[in-house]
MARZA-31439 format. One record per residue (C-alpha): residue in one letter; x, y, z. Coordinates in Angstrom, 3 decimals, m for minus. Example, Ala and Ser with C-alpha at 12.3 -4.5 7.8 and 13.67 -1.06 7.14 Angstrom:
% MARZA-31439
<zapa res="A" px="12.300" py="m4.500" pz="7.800"/>
<zapa res="S" px="13.670" py="m1.060" pz="7.140"/>
END
This chain:
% MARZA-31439
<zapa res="X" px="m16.773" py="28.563" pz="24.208"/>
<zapa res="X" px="m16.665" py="30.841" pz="21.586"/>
<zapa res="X" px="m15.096" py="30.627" pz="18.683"/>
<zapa res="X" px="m14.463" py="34.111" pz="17.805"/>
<zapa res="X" px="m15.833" py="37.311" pz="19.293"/>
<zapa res="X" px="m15.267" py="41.474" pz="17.829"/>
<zapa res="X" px="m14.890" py="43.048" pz="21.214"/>
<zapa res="X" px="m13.780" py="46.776" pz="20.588"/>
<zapa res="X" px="m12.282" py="46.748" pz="17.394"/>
<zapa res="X" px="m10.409" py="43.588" pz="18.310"/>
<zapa res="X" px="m10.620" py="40.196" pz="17.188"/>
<zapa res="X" px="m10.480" py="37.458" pz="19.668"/>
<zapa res="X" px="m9.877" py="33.948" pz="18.151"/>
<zapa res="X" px="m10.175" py="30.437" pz="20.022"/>
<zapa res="X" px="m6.498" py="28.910" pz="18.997"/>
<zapa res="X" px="m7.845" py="25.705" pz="17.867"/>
<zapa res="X" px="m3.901" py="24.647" pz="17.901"/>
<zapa res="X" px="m4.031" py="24.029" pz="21.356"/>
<zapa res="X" px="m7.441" py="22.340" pz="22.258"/>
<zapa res="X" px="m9.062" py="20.380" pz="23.762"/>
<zapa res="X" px="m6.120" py="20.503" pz="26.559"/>
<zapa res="X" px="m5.462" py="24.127" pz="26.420"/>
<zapa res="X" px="m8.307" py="27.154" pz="25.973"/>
<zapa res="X" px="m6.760" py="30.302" pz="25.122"/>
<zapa res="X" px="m7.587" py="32.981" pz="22.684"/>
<zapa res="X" px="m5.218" py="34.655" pz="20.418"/>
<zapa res="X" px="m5.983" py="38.629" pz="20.033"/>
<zapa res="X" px="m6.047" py="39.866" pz="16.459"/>
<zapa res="X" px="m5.173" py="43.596" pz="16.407"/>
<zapa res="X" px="m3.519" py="43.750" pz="12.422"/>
<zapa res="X" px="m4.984" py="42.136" pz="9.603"/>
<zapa res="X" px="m1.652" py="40.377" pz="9.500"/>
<zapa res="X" px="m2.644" py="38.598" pz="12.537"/>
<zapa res="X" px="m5.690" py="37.283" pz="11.597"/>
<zapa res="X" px="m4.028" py="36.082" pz="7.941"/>
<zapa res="X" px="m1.604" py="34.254" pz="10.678"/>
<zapa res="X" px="m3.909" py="32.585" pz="12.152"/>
<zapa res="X" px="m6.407" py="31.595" pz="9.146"/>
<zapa res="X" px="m2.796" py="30.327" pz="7.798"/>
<zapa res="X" px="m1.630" py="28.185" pz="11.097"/>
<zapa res="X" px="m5.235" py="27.086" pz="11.793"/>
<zapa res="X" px="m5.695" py="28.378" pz="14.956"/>
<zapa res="X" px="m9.196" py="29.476" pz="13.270"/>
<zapa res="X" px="m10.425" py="26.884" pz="10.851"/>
<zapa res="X" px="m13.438" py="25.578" pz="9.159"/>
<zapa res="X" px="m14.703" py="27.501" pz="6.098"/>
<zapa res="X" px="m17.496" py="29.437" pz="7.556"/>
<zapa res="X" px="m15.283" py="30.509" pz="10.390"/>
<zapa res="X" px="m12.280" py="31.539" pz="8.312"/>
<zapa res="X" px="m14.796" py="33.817" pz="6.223"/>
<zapa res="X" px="m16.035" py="35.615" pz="9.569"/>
<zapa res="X" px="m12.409" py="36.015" pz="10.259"/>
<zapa res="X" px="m11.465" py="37.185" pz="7.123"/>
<zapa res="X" px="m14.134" py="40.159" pz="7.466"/>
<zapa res="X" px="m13.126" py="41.479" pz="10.277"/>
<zapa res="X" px="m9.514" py="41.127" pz="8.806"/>
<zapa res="X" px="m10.695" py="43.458" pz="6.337"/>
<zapa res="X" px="m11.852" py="45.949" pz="9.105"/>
<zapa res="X" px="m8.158" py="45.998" pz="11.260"/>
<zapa res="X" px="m6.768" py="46.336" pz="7.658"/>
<zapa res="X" px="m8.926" py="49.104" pz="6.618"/>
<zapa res="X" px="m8.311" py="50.671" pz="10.225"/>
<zapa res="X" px="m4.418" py="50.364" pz="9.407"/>
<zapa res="X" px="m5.008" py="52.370" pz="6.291"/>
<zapa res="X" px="m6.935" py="55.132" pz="7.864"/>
<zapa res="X" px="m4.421" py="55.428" pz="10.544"/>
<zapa res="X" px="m1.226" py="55.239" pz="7.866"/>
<zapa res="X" px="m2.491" py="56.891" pz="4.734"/>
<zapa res="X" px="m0.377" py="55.986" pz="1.866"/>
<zapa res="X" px="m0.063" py="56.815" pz="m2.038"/>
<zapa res="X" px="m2.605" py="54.548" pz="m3.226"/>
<zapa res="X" px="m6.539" py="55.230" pz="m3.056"/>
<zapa res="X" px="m8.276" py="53.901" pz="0.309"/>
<zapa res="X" px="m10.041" py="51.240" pz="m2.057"/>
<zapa res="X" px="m6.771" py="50.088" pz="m3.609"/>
<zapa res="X" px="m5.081" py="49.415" pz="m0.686"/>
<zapa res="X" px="m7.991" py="47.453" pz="0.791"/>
<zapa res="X" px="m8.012" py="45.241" pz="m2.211"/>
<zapa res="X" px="m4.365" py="44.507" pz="m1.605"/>
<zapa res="X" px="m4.572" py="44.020" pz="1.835"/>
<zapa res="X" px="m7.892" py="41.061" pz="0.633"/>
<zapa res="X" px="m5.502" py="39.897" pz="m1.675"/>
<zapa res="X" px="m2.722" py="38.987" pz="1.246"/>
<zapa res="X" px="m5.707" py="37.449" pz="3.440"/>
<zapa res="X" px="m7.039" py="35.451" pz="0.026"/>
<zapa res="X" px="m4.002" py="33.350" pz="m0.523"/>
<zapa res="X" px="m3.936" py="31.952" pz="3.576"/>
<zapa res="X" px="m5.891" py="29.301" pz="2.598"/>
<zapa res="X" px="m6.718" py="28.835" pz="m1.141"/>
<zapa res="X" px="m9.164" py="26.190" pz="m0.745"/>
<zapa res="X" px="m11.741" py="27.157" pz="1.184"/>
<zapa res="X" px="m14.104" py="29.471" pz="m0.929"/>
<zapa res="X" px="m15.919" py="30.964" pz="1.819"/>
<zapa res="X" px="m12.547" py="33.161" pz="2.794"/>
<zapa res="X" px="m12.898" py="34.296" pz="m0.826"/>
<zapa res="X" px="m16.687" py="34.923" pz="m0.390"/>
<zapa res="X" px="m16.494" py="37.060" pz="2.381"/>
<zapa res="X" px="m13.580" py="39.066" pz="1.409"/>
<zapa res="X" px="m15.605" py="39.683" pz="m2.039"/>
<zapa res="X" px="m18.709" py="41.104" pz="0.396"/>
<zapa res="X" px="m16.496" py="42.927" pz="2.297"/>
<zapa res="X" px="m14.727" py="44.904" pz="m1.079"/>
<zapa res="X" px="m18.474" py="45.240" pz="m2.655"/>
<zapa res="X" px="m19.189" py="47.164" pz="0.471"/>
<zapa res="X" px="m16.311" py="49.121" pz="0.501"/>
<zapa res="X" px="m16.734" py="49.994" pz="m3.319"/>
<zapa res="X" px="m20.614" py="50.625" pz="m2.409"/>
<zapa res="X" px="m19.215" py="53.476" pz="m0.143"/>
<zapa res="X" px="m16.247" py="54.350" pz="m2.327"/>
<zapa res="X" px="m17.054" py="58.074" pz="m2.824"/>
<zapa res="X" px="m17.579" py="58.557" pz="1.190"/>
<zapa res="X" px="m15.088" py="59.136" pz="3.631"/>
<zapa res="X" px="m12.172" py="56.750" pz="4.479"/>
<zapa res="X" px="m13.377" py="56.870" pz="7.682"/>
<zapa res="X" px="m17.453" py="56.350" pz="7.065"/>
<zapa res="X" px="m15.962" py="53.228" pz="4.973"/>
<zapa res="X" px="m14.278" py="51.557" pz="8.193"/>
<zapa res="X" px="m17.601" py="51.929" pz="9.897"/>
<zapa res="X" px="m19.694" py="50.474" pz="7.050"/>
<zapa res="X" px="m17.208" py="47.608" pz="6.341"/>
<zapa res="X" px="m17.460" py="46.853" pz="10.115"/>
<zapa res="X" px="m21.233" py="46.630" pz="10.270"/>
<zapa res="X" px="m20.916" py="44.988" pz="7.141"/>
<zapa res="X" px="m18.749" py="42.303" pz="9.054"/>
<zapa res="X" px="m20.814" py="41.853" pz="12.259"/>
<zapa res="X" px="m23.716" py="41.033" pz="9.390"/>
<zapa res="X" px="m21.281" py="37.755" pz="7.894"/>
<zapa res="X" px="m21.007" py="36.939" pz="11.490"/>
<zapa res="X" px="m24.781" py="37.220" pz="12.439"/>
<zapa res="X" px="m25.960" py="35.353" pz="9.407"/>
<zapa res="X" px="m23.475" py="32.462" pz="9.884"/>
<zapa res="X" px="m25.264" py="31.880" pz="13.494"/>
<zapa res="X" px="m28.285" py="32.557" pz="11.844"/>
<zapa res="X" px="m27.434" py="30.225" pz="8.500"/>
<zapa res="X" px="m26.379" py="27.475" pz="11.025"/>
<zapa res="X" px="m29.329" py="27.165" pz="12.545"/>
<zapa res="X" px="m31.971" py="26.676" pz="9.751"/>
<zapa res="X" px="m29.054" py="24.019" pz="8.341"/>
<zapa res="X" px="m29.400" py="22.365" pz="11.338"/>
<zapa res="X" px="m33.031" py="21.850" pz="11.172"/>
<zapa res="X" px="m32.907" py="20.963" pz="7.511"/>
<zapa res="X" px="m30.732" py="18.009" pz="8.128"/>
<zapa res="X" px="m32.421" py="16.479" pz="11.363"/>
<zapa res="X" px="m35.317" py="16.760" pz="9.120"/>
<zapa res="X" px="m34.091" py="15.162" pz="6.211"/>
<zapa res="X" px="m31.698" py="12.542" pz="7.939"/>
<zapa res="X" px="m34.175" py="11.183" pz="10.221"/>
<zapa res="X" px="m37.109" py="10.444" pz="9.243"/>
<zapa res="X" px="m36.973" py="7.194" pz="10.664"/>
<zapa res="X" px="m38.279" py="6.415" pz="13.801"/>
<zapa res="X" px="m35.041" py="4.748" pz="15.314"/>
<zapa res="X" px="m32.195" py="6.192" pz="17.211"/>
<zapa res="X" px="m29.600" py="6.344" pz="14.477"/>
<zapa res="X" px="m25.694" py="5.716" pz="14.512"/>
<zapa res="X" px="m23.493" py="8.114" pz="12.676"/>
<zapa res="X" px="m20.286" py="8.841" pz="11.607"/>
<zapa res="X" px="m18.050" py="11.644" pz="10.542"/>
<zapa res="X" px="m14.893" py="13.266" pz="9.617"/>
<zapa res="X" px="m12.728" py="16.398" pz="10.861"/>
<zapa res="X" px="m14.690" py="18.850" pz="12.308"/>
<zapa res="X" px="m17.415" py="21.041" pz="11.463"/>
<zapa res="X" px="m19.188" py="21.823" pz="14.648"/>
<zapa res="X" px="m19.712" py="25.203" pz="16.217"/>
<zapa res="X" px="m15.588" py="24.760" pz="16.269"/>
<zapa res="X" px="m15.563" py="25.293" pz="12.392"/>
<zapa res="X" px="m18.168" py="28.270" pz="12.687"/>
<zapa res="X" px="m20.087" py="31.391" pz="13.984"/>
<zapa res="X" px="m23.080" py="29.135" pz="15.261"/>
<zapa res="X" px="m23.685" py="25.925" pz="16.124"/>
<zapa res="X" px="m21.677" py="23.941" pz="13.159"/>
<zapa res="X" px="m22.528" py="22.809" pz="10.099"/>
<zapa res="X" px="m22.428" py="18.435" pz="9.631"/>
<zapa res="X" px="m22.226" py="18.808" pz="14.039"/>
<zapa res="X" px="m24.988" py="21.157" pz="14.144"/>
<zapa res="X" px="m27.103" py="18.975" pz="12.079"/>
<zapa res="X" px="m26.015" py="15.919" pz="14.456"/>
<zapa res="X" px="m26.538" py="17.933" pz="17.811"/>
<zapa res="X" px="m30.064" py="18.575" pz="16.350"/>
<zapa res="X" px="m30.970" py="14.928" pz="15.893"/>
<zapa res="X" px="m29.684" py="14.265" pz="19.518"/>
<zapa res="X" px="m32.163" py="16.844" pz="20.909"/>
<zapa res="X" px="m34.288" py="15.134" pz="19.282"/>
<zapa res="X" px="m33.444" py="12.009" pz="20.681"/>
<zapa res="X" px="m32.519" py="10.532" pz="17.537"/>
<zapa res="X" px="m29.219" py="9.749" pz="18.011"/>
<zapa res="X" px="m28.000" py="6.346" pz="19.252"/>
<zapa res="X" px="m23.664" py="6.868" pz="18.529"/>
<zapa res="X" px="m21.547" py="9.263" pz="16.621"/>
<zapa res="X" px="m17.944" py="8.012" pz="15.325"/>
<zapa res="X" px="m15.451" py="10.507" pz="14.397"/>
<zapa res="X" px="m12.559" py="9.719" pz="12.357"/>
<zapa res="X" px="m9.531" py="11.583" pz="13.970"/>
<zapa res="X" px="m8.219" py="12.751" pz="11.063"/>
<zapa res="X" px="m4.333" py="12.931" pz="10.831"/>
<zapa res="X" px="m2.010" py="14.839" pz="10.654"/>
<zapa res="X" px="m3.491" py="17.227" pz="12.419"/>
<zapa res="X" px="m6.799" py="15.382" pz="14.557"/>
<zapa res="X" px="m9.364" py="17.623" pz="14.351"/>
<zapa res="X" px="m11.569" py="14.970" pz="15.070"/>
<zapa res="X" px="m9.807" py="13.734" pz="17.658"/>
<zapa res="X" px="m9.168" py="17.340" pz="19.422"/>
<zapa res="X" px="m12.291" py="18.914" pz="18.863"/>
<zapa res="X" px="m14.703" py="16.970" pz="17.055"/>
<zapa res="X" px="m14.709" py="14.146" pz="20.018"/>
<zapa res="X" px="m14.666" py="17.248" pz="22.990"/>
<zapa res="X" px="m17.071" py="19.096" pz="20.987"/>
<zapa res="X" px="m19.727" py="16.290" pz="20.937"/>
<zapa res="X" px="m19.060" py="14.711" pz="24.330"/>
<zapa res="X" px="m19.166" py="18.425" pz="25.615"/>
<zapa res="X" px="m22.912" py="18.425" pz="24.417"/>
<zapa res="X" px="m23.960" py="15.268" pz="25.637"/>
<zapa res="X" px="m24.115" py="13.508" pz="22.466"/>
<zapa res="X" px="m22.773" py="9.909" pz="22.112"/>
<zapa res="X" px="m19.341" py="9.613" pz="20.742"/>
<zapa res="X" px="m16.964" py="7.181" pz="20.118"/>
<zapa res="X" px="m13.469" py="8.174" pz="18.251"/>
<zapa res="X" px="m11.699" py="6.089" pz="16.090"/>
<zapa res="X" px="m8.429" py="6.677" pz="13.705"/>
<zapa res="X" px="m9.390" py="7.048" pz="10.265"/>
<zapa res="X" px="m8.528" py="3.781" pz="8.704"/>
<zapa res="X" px="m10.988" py="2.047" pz="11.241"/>
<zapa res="X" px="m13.654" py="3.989" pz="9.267"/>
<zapa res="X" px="m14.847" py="1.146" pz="6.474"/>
<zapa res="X" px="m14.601" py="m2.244" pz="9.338"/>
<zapa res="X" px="m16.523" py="0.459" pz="11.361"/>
<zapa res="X" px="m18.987" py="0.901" pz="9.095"/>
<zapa res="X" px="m19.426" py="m2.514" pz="8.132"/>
<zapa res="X" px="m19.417" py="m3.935" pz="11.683"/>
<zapa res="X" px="m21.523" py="m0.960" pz="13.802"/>
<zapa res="X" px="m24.169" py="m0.230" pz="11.385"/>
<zapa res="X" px="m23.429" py="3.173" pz="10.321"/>
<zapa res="X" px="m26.690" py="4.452" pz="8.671"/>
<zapa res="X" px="m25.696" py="7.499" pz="7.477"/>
<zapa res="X" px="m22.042" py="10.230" pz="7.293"/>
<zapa res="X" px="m22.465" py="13.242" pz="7.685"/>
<zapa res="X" px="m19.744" py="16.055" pz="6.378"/>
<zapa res="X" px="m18.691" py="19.104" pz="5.800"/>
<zapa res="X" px="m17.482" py="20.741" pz="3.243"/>
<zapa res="X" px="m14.759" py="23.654" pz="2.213"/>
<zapa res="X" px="m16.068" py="23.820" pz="m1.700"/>
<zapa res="X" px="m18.391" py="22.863" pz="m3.721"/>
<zapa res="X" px="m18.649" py="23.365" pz="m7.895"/>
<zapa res="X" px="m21.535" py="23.866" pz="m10.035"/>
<zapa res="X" px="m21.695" py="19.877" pz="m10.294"/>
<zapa res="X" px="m22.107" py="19.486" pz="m6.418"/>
<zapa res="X" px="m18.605" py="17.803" pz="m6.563"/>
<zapa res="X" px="m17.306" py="18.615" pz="m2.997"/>
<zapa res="X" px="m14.424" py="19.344" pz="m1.608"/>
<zapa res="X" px="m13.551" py="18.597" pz="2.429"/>
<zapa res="X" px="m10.746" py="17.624" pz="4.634"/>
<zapa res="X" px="m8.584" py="14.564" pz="3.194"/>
<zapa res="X" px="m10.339" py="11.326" pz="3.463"/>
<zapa res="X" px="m13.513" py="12.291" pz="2.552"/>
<zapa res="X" px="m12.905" py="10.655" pz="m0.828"/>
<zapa res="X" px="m12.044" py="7.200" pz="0.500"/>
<zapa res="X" px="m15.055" py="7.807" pz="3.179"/>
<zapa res="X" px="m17.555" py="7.979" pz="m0.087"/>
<zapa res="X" px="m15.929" py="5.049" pz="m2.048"/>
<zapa res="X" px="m16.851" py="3.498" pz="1.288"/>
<zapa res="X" px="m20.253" py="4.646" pz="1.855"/>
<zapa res="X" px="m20.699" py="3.818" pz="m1.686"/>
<zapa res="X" px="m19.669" py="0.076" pz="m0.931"/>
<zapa res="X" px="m21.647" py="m0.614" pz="2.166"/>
<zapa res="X" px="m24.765" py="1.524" pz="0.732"/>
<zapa res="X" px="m24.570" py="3.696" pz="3.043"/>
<zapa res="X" px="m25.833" py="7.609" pz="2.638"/>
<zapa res="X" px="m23.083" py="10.142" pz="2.592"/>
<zapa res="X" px="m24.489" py="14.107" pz="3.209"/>
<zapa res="X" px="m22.894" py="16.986" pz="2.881"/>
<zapa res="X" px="m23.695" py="20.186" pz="5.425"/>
<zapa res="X" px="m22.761" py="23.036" pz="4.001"/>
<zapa res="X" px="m23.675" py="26.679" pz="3.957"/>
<zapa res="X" px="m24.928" py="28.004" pz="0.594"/>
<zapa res="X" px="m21.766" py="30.362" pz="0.600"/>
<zapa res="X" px="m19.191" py="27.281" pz="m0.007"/>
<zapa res="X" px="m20.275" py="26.720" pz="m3.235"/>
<zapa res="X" px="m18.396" py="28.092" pz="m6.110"/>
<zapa res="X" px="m20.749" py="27.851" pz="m9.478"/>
<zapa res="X" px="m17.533" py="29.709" pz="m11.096"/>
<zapa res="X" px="m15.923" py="26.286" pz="m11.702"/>
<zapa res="X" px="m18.252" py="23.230" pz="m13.658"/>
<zapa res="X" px="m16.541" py="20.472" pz="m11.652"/>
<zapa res="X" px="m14.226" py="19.200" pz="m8.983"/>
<zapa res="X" px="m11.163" py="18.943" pz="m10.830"/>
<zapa res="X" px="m11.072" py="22.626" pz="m10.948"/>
<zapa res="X" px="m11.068" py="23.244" pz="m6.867"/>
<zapa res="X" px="m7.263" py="24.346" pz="m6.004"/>
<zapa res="X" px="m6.042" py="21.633" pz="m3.571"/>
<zapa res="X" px="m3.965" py="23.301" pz="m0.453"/>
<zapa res="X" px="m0.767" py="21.476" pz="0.149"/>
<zapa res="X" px="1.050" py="22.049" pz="3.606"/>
<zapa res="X" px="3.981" py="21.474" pz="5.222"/>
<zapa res="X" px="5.800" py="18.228" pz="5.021"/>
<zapa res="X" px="6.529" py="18.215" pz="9.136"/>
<zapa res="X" px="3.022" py="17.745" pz="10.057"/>
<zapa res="X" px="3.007" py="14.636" pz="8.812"/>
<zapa res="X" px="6.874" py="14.001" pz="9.935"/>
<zapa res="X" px="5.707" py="14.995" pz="13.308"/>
<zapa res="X" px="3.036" py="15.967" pz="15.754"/>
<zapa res="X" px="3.171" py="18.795" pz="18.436"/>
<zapa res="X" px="7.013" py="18.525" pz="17.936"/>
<zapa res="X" px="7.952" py="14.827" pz="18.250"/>
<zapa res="X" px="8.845" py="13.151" pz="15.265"/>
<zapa res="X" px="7.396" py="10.304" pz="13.742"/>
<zapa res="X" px="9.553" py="9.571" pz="10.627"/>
<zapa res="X" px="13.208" py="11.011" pz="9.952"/>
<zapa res="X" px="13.075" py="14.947" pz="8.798"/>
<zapa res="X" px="14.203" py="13.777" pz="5.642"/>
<zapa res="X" px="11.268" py="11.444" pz="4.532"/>
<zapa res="X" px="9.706" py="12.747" pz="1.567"/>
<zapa res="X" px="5.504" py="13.670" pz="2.106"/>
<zapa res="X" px="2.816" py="14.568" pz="0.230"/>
<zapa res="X" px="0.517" py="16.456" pz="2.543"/>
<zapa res="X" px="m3.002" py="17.684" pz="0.629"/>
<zapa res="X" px="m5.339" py="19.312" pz="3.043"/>
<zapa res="X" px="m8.601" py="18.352" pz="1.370"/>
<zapa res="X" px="m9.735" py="15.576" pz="m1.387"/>
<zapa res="X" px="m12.516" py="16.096" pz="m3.990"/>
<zapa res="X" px="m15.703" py="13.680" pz="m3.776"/>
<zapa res="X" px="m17.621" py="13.048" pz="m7.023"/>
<zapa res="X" px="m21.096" py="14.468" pz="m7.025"/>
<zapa res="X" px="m21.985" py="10.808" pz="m7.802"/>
<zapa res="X" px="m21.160" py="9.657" pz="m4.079"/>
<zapa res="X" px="m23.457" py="12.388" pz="m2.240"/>
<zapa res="X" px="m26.804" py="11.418" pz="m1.413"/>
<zapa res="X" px="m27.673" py="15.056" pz="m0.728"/>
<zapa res="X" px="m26.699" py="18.410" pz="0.332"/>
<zapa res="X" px="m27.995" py="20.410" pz="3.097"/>
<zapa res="X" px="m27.928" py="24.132" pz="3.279"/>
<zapa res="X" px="m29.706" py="26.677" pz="5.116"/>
<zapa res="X" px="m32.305" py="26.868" pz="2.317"/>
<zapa res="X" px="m33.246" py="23.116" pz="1.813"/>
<zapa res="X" px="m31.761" py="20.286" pz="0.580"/>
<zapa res="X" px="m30.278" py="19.222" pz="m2.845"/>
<zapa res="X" px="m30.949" py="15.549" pz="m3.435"/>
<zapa res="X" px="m28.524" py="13.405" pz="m5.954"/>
<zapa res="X" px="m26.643" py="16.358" pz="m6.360"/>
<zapa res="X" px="m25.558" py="16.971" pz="m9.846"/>
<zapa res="X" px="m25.246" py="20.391" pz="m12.478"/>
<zapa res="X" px="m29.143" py="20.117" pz="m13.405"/>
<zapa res="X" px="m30.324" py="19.604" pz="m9.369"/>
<zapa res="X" px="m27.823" py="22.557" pz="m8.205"/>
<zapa res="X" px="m29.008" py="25.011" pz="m10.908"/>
<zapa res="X" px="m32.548" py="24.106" pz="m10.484"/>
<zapa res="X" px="m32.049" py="24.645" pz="m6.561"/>
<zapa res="X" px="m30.344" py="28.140" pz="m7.266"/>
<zapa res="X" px="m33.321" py="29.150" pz="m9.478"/>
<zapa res="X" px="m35.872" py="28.308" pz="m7.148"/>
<zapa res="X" px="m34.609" py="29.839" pz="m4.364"/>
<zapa res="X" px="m33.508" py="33.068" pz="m6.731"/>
<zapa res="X" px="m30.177" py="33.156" pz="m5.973"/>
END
């Protein structure tokens, strides 16, 4: 399956909504479609969402061309990144990629509306290639670095950030489909994650679709798991990450790393190096999307608690830099993340 695919100016999108019973793809035609479906997660995962987002920016800039208005060509784009900005306010690689896609328009701001749309759509088809691209070296990175043992290993992990989340092969899923090739892998256990189990749904038919070992449990199984099936090591994604290497990833990563912090037991992070955000010094400063109260009231329209109950619904949870062991990107890894390691990493690598 793919996860997305540009096929004649039109964006086809896997609606993650409906797996891993249903496999359909929605068909993106308007930038207001694929804001639609970054906001309903039918696409999802940060690396994912950016690809999305940038050819978002290509049906939008198409929609200008065809519908001149008063404002500049360049103006109107940046409204129309605005809009697709604020779908999901967490994730910084949506941000990142809508950023690329103005630079490039702004680049080519004194050419032809039309010469723009084809720059910003070869500028798009680049995000895409170097996620697929960025994937892979991650993956190798963290097999490396996560076993050097010589024993199959048992594993566990949260939401989803396979080839689901992505362009490629995943990020935290990649790195754990790498150390089964390897034959390094002994179990996986993936915490369903309510409301909305993405582990359950596609992290679980992801993983047993490759072959690997799996075993799903709910997510307040996770610390007796640990303790009683000899996790080694969790392995994570992640939506943002600050200058500190605090992180920020689906809800319940927090109480995973208090965990793994308990039972000394290494927590990683896989995570391109577009997710971090070196704009903010710390966690505390990473916006925290709140959604709608009936997801946790209900699931796939059956209700679980009376429409009146009140809810608090965060999407994501920020873990201290303190509870990482290390960070894997597509350039090496960051071990003990902290400001110092981060900025060091950044220098060497000149970016």
């Amino acid at each position: 399956m793919e996860t997305l695919r540009w096929e004649k100016g039109t964006l086809y999108l896997l609606d993650q909504t409906v797996l891993p019973f249903t496999e359909t793809y929605r068909t993106c035609t308007t930038w207001q479609d694929v804001h639609k479906a970054i906001s309903v997660l039918a696409v999802r995962g940060a690396p994912a969402i950016g690809v999305a987002a940038a050819y978002g920016v290509v049906l939008g800039a198409r929609s200008i061309l065809e519908k001149p208005g008063d404002q500049p060509f360049v103006t109107a784009l940046q409204d129309i990144c605005t809009a697709l900005d604020g779908a999901r306010p967490t994730a910084v690689n949506l941000h990142w990629a809508l950023e690329q896609m103005m630079a490039c328009a702004k680049h080519h701001g004194g050419e032809s509306p039309s010469d723009i749309v084809r720059f910003l759509e070869e500028k798009a088809k680049a995000i895409h290639a170097d996620d697929v691209a960025i994937n892979t070296a991650m993956a190798g990175w963290g097999a490396d670095e996560i076993g050097k043992g010589d024993r199959p290993l048992t594993l566990l992990t949260h939401c989803n950030a396979g080839a689901l989340a992505t362009a490629g092969v995943g990020t935290a899923l990649g790195v754990i489909s790498e150390l089964h090739r390897r034959g390094q892998v002994q179990m996986v256990y993936a915490d369903e994650t309510r409301p909305l189990l993405q582990g359950a749904r596609l992290t679980a038919f992801e993983l047993m679709a490759g072959g690997v070992p799996v075993t799903l449990i709910t997510d307040n199984m996770a610390a007796w798991t640990m303790k009683e099936k000899g996790v080694d090591a969790i392995i994570v994604g992640a939506d943002r990450i600050a200058a500190n290497g605090d992180t920020a990833n689906k809800i319940g990563t927090y109480g995973l790393s208090l965990m793994a912090k308990a039972l000394d037991i290494p927590l990683y992070i896989a995570a391109p190096l577009s997710t971090f955000d070196r704009s903010i010094s710390g966690g505390s400063q990473i916006p925290i999307e709140e959604r709608n109260h009936d997801e946790v009231r209900s699931f796939r329209g059956a209700a679980t608690a009376l429409s009146d109950t009140p809810v608090f619904n965060p999407a994501f949870d920020v873990t201290p830099h303190e509870n990482i062991r290390a960070i894997i990107t597509e350039k090496g890894i960051i071990s003990h993340p902290d400001t110092e390691a981060v900025q060091t990493f950044f220098d060497k690598h000149s970016l």
